[in-house]
MINU-893622 format. One line per field, with one value per residue (C-alpha): residue number from 1; residue in three letters; x, y, z. Coordinates in steps of 0.5 Angstrom, whole numbers, plus 2048, in hexadecimal, padded with zeros to 3 digits. Layout:
i: NUM,...
aa: ALA,...
u: X,...
v: Y,...
w: Z,...
//
This chain:
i: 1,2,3,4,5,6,7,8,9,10,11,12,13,14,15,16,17,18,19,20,21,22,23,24,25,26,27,28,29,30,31,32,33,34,35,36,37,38,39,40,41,42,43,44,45,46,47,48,49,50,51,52,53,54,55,56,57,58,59,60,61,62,63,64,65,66,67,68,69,70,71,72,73,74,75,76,77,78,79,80,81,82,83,84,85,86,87,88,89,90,91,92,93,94,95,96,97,98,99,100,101,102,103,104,105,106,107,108,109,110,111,112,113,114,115,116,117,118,119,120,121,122,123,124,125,126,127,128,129,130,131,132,133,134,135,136,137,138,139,140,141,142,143,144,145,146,147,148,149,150,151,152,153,154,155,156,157,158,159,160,161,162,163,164,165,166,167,168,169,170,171,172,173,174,175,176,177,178,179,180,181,182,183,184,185,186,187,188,189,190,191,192,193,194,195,196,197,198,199,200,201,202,203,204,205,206,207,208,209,210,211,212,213,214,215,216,217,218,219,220,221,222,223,224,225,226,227,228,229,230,231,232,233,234,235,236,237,238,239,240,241,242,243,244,245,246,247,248,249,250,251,252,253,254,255,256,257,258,259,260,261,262,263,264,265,266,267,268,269,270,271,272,273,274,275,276,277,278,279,280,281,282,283,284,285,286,287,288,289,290,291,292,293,294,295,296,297,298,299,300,301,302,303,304,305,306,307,308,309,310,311,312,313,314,315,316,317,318,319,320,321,322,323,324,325,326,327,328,329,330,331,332,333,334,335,336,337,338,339,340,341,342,343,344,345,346,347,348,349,350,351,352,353,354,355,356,357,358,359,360,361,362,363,364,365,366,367,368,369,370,371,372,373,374,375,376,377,378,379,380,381,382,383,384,385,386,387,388,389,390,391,392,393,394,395,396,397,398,399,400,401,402,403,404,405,406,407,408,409,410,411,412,413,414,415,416,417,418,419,420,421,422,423,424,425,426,427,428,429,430,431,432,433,434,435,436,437,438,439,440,441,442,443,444,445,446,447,448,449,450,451,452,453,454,455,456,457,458,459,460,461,462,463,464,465,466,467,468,469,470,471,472,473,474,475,476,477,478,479,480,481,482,483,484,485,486,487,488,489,490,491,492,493,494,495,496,497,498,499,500,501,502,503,504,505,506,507,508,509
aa: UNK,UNK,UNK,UNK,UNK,UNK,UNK,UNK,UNK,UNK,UNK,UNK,UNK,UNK,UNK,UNK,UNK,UNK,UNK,UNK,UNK,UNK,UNK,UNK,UNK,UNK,UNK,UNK,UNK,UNK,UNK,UNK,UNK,UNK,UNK,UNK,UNK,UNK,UNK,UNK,UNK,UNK,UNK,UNK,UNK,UNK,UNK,UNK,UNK,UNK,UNK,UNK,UNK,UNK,UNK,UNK,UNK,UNK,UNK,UNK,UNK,UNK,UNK,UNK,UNK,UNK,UNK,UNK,UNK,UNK,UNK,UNK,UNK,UNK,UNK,UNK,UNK,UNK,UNK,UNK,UNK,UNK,UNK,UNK,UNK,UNK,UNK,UNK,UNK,UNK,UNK,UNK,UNK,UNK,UNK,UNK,UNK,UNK,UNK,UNK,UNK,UNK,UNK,UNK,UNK,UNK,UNK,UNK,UNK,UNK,UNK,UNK,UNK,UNK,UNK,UNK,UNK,UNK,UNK,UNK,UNK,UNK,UNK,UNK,UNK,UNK,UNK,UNK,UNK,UNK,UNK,UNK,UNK,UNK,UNK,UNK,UNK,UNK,UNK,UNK,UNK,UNK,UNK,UNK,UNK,UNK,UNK,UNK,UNK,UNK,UNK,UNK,UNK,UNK,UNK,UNK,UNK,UNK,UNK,UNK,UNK,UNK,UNK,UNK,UNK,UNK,UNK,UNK,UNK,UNK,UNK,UNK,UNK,UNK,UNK,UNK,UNK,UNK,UNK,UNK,UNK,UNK,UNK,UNK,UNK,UNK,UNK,UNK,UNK,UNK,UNK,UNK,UNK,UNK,UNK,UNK,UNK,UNK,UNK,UNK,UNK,UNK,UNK,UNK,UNK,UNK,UNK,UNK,UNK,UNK,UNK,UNK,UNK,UNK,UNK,UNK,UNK,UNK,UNK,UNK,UNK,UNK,UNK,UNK,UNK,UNK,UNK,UNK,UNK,UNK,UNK,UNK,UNK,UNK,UNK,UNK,UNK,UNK,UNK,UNK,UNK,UNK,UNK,UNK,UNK,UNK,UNK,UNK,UNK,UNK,UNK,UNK,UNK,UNK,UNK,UNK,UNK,UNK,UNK,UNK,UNK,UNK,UNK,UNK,UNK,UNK,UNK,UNK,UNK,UNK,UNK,UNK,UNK,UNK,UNK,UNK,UNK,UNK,UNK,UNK,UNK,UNK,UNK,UNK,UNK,UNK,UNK,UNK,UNK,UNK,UNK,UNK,UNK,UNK,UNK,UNK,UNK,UNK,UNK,UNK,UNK,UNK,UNK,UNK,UNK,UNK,UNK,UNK,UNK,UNK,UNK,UNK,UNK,UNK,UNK,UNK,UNK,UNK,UNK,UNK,UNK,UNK,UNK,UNK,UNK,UNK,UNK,UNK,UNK,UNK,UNK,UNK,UNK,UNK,UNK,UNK,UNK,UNK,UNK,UNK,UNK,UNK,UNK,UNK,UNK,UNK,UNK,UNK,UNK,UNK,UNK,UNK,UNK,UNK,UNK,UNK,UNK,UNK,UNK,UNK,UNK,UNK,UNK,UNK,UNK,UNK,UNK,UNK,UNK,UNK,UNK,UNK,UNK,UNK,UNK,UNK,UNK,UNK,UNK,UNK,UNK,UNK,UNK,UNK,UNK,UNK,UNK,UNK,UNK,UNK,UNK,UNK,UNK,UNK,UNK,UNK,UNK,UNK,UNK,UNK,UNK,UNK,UNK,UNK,UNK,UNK,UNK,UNK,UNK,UNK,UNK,UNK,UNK,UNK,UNK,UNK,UNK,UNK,UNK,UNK,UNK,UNK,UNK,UNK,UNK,UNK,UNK,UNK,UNK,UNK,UNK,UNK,UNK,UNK,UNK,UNK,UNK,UNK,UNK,UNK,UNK,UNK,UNK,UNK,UNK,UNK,UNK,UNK,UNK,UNK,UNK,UNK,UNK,UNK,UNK,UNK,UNK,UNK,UNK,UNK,UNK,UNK,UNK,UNK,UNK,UNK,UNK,UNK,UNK,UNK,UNK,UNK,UNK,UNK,UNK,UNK,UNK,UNK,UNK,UNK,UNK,UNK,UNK,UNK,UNK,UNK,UNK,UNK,UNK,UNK,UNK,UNK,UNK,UNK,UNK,UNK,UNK,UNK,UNK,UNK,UNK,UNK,UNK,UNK,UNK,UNK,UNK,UNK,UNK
u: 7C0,7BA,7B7,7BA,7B7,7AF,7AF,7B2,7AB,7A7,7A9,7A9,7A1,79F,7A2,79E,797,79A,79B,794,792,78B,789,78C,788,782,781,783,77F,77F,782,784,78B,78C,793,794,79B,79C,7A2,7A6,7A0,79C,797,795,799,799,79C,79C,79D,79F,79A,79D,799,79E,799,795,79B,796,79B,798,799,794,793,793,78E,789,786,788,784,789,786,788,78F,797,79A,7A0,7A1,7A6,7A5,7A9,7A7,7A8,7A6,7A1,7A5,7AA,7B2,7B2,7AF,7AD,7AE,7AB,7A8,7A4,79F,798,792,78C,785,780,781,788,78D,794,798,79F,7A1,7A6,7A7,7AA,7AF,7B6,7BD,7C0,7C7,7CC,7D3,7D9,7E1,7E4,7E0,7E0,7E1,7DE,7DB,7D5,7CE,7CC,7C5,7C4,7BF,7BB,7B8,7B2,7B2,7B0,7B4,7B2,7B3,7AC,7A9,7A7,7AE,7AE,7B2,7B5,7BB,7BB,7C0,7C5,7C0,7BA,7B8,7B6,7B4,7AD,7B2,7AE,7B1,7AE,7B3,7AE,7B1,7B8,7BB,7C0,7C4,7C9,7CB,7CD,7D3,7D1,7D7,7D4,7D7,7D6,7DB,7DE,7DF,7DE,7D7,7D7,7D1,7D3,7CD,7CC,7C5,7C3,7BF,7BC,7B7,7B7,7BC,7B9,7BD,7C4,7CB,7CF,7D6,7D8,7DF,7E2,7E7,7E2,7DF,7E1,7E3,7E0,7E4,7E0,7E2,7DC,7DE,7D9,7D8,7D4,7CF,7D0,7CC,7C9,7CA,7C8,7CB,7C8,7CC,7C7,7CA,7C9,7C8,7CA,7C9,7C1,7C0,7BC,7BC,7C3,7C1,7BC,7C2,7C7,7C6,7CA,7C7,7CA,7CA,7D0,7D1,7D5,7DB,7DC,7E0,7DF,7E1,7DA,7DD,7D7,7D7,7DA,7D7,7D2,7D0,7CD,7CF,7CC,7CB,7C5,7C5,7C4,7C5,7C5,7CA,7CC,7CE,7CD,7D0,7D7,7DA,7DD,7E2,7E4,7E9,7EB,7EA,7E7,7E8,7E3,7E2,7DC,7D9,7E1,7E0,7DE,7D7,7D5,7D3,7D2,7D7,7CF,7D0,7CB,7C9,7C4,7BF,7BC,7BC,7BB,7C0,7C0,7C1,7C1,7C7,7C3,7C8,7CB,7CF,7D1,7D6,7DC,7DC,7D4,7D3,7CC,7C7,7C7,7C0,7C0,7C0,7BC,7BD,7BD,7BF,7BF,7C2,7C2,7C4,7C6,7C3,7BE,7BA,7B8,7B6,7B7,7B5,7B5,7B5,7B6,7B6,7AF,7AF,7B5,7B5,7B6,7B7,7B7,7B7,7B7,7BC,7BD,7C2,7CA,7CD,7CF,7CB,7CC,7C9,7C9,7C7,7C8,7C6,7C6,7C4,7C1,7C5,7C7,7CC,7D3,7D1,7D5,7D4,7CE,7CE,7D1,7D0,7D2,7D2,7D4,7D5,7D5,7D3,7CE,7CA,7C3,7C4,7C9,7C8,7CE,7D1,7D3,7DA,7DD,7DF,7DD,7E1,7E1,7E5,7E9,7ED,7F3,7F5,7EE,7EC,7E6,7E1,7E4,7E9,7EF,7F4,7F5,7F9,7FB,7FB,7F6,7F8,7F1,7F0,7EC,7EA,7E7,7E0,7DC,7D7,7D6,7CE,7CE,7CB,7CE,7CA,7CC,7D3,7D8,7DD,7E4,7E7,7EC,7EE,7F1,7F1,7F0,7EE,7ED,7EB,7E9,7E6,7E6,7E0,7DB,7DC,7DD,7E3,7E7,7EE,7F1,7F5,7FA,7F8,7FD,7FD,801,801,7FA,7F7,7F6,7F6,7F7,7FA,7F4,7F8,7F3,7F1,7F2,7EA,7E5,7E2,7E4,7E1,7E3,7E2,7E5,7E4,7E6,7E7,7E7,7EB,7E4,7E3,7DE,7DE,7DB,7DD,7DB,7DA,7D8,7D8,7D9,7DE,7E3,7E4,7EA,7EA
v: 7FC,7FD,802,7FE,7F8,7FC,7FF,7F8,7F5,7FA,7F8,7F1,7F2,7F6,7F2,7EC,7F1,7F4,7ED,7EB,7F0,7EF,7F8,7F8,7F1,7F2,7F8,7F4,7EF,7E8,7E3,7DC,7D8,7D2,7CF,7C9,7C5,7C0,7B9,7B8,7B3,7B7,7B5,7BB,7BB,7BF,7C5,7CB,7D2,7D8,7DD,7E5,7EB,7F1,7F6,7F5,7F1,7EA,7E4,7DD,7D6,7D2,7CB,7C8,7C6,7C9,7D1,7D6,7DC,7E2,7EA,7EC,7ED,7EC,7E6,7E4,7DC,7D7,7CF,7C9,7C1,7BB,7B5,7B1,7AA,7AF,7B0,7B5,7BE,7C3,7CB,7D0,7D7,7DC,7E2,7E1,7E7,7E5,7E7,7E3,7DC,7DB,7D5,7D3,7CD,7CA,7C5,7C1,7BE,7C5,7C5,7C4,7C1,7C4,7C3,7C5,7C2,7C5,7C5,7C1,7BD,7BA,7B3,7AE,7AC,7B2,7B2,7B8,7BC,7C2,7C7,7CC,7D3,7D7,7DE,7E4,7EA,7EF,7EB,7EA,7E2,7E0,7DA,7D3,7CD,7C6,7C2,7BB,7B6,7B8,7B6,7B7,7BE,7C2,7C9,7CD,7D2,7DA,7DF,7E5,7E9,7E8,7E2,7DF,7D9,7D7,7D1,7CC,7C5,7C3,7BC,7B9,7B4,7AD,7AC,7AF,7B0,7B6,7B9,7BE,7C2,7C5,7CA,7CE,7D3,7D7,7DC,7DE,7E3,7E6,7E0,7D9,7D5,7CF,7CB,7CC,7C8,7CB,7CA,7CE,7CF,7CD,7D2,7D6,7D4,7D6,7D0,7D1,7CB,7CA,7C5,7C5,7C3,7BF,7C0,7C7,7C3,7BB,7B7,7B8,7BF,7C3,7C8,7CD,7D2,7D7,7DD,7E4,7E7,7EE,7EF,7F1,7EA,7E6,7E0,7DD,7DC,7D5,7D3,7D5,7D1,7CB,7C6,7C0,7BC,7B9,7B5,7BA,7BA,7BB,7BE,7C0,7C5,7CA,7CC,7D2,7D7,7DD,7E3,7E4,7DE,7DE,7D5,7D2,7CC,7C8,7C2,7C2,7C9,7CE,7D4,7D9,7DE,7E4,7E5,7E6,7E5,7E0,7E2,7DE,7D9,7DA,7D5,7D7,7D2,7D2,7CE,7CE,7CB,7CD,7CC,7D1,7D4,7DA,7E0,7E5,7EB,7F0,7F5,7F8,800,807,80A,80F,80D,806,801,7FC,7F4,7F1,7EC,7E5,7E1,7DD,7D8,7DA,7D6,7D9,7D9,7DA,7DE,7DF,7D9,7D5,7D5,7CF,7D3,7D4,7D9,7E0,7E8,7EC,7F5,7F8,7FE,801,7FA,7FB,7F6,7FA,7F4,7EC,7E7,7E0,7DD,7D7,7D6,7D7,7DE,7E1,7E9,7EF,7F4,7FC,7FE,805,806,80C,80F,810,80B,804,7FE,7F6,7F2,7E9,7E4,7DC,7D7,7D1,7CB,7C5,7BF,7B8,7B6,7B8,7BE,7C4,7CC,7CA,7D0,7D7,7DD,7E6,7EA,7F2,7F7,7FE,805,807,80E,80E,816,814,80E,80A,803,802,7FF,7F8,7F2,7EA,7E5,7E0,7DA,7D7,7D0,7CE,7C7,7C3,7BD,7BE,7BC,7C1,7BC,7BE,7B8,7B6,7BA,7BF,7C6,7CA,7D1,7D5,7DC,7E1,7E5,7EC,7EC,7F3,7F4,7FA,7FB,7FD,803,80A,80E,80A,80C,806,809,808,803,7FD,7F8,7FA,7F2,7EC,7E6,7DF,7D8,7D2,7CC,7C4,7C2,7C5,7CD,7C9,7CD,7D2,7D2,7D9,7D9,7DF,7E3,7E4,7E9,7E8,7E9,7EE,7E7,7E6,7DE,7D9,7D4,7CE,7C8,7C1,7BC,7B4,7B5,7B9,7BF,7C7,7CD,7D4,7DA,7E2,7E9,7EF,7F6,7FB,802,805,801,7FC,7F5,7EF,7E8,7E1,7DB,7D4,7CD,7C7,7CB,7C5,7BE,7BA,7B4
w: 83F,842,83D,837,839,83A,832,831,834,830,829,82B,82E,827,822,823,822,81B,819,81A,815,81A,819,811,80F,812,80D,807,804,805,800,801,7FE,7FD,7FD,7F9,7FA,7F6,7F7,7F2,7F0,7EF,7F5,7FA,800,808,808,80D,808,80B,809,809,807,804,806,80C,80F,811,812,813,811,80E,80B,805,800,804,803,808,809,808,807,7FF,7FD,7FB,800,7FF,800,802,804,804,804,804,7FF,801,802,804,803,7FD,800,7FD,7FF,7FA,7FB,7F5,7F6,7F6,7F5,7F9,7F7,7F7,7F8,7F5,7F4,7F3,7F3,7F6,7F1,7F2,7EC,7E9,7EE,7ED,7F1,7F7,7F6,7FC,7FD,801,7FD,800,802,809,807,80A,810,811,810,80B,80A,805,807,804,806,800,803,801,800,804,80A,80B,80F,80A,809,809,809,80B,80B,806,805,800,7F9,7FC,7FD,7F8,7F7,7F1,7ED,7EE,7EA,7EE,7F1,7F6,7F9,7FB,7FD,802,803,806,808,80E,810,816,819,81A,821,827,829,827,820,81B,81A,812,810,809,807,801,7FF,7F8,7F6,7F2,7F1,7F2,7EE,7EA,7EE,7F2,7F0,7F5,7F8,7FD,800,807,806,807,80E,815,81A,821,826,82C,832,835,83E,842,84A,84A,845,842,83E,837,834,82F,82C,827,823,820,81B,81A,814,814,80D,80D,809,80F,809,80C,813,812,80F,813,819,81C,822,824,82B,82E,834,839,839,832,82D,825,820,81D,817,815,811,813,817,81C,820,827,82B,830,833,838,83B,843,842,83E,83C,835,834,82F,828,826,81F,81C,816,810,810,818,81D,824,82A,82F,836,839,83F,842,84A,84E,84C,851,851,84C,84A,84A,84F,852,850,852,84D,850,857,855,856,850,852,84C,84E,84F,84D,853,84E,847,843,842,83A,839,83E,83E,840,847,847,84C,851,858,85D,861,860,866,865,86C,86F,875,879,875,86E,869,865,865,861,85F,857,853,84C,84B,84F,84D,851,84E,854,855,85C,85D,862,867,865,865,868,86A,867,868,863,863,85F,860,85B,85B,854,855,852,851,857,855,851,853,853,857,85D,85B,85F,85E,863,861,866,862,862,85D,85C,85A,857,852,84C,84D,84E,856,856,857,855,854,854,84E,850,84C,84D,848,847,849,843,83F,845,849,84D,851,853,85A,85E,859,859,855,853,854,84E,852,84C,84F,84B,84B,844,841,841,83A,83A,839,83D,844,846,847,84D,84C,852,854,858,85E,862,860,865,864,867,865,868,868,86D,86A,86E,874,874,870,86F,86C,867,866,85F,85A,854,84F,847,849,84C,853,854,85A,85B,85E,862,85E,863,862,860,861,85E,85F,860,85F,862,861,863,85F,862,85D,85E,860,866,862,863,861,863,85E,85F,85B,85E,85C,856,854,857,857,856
//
């Protein structure tokens, strides 16, 4: 909502002038700290130091073995770094009052092992790394960490409850060609332990099973797995994050943690979505990168004589829906022959229109999309046109609804079989706008008409709607090769209508 997204702005714009503590700091003395980090040799080695005020709240980074200027005070501290011949890290954080010219030490020598495996074991054929995050208990910047082979990270023991430690190893198949993807995590609080030797239960974890389709997007890419914690202890989330990078198509299995995780994947394009939980010792299946990417369910609505467009988004998967980023092209609202606004966008100028609009009556909004891809790539041209009636005196969402379109039977690179029939899902999409205060009115579907195309739009053949089960699907006679485009245009019980059409949405071959 747009008056969420404004106060968002606001905090996103002042938090970074608290941080920087520049009023606060300017009064208080000036001191100088000098960190030094030690390698398990003994010699001073390059660290960055993340440097935290717990009164003025200044934030900053500084480097190693060399004095830094800070105003007088009580920071906390959190590093990690690397031997100086390499292969065994480090991570420690402690406390430090600065008055004056003050010094403090990292060194790696006191260290102790980072020991964390998973019950039972995977087996072989994976690639595994532990990883180790200090961070401070009140959820403040000053955390740090790294990723080491198995017997090569190493953590500084702290007994102020001040500080925690989180955890994990993740098991990476060593083939490409599909697999599991394993992360196990735990936090100790409290304190950093002199030491961890851990074994953590797959039991425990959740599977997410992801066949990742190409022909919307091709190529290599990566997927990202990003946790949530919704406990208030911050320390996980470094430790809880999956990436990895798989040629498309692709199948593996994450199994995660359970609770909240948001997934995305980039390759050409890119496309995620919010978070969802995650439970303990269930399997989610999730199939990205199905045919067809289009348009959006985000429906246009009216804030005090305004109407809200934010719904740029001509082509969404239908299982990460939020992303397209790729896309290129023109809105236009009109009423009564006349355009009330028009615009053009691409990736890097994507708008956020709020006409105001004349008054109760009948409005046309269009949006075309296109994305710029390698030959054969599908999802390339989308469009929407809504028909609807909107009133500028009442807070509302306007009716109608957004074809999703959804074809069964089709491979993994989004291929039907020559002179097949493909049945077509029409799934009737009209979002929520998520805001209690704008009315979301009550409709239904009154006709459904479809077609579909296999020259390109050339010409269109109709295809009869059927409901059934509470779908309402087609059936799409395949050509011996080519590629299909489809169309459909809803009317709702009001009189609203809206008309989706995507290009190049299957190929058959």
């Amino acid at each position: 909502m747009r008056r969420i997204t404004a106060a968002a702005s606001v905090v996103t714009v002042l938090a970074p002038l608290l941080l920087a503590g520049a009023s606060t700091a300017s009064a208080a003395a000036k001191g100088s700290l000098t960190v030094t980090t030690l390698d398990s040799g003994g010699k001073p080695v390059y660290a960055q130091v993340a440097v935290y005020n717990t009164k003025t709240y200044d934030f900053r980074y500084i480097t190693s073995n060399k004095a830094a200027s800070l105003p007088d005070g009580s920071y906390e501290l959190a590093t990690s770094f690397m031997d100086s011949a390499g292969g065994r890290g480090t991570v420690g954080g402690h406390s430090v009052t600065v008055s004056g010219s003050t010094k403090t030490t990292f060194d790696a020598r006191q260290g102790r092992p980072v020991s964390v495996s998973l019950s039972p074991s995977p087996g072989s054929g994976y690639d595994r790394e532990v990883t180790a995050y200090v961070c401070t208990a009140d959820n403040g910047p000053a955390f740090m960490g790294m990723s080491a082979a198995p017997g090569d990270l190493y953590v500084i023991p702290s007994s102020s409850k001040a500080y925690e430690l989180s955890y994990g190893t993740t098991y990476e198949p060593t083939s490409a060609a599909g697999g599991d993807f394993w992360l196990a995590t735990a936090t100790h609080k409290g304190g950093v332990p002199s030491g961890v030797s851990a074994t953590l239960k797959r039991s425990g974890l959740t599977a997410v099973k992801v066949s990742a389709r190409s022909g919307p997007d091709s190529g290599s890419a990566q997927f990202s797995f990003d946790n949530q914690t919704s406990s208030g202890d911050a320390c996980s989330m470094p430790t809880n994050k999956l990436y990895l990078q798989r040629d498309l198509p692709n199948y593996f299995t994450a199994h995660l943690p359970p609770g909240q995780w948001s997934v995305s994947q980039q390759a050409h394009d890119f496309v995620y979505d919010g978070y969802h939980n995650y439970a303990a010792g269930k399997t989610t299946s999730l199939t990205l990168g199905h045919a067809v990417w289009g348009p959006g369910g985000a429906m246009p609505y009216t804030w005090y004589h305004q109407l809200y467009l934010d719904i740029f988004d001509p082509f969404a998967d239908p299982t990460l829906p939020a992303g397209g980023t790729l896309a290129t092209g023109t809105v236009k609202l009109t009423h009564s022959g006349k355009t009330l606004y028009s615009h053009a966008f691409s990736p890097s100028s994507t708008p956020s229109a709020q006409p105001v609009i004349p008054g109760a009556g009948w409005y046309t909004f269009s949006e075309v999309g296109r994305r710029s891809l390698p030959s054969g790539s599908l999802s390339t041209t989308s469009s929407l046109t809504l028909r609807f009636y909107a009133d500028p005196a009442r807070n509302q969402e306007i009716r109608d609804y957004v074809t999703r379109f959804w074809p069964n039977g089709l491979d993994t690179r989004n291929r039907a079989v020559p002179g097949s029939t493909t049945a077509v899902v029409l799934g009737m999409r009209r979002d929520s706008t998520g805001d209690n205060s704008v009315a979301r009115l009550s409709d239904g579907v009154k006709s459904v008409h479809a077609w579909y195309t296999t020259d390109g739009g050339g010409s269109w053949h109709a295809a009869p709607a059927k409901l059934s089960g509470g779908e309402w699907a087609i059936a799409v006679h395949n050509p011996a090769t080519g590629r299909v485009g489809l169309r459909s245009t809803v009317t709702d019980t009001h009189g609203d209508s809206s008309t989706t059409t995507v290009y190049n949405a299957y190929v058959v071959s």
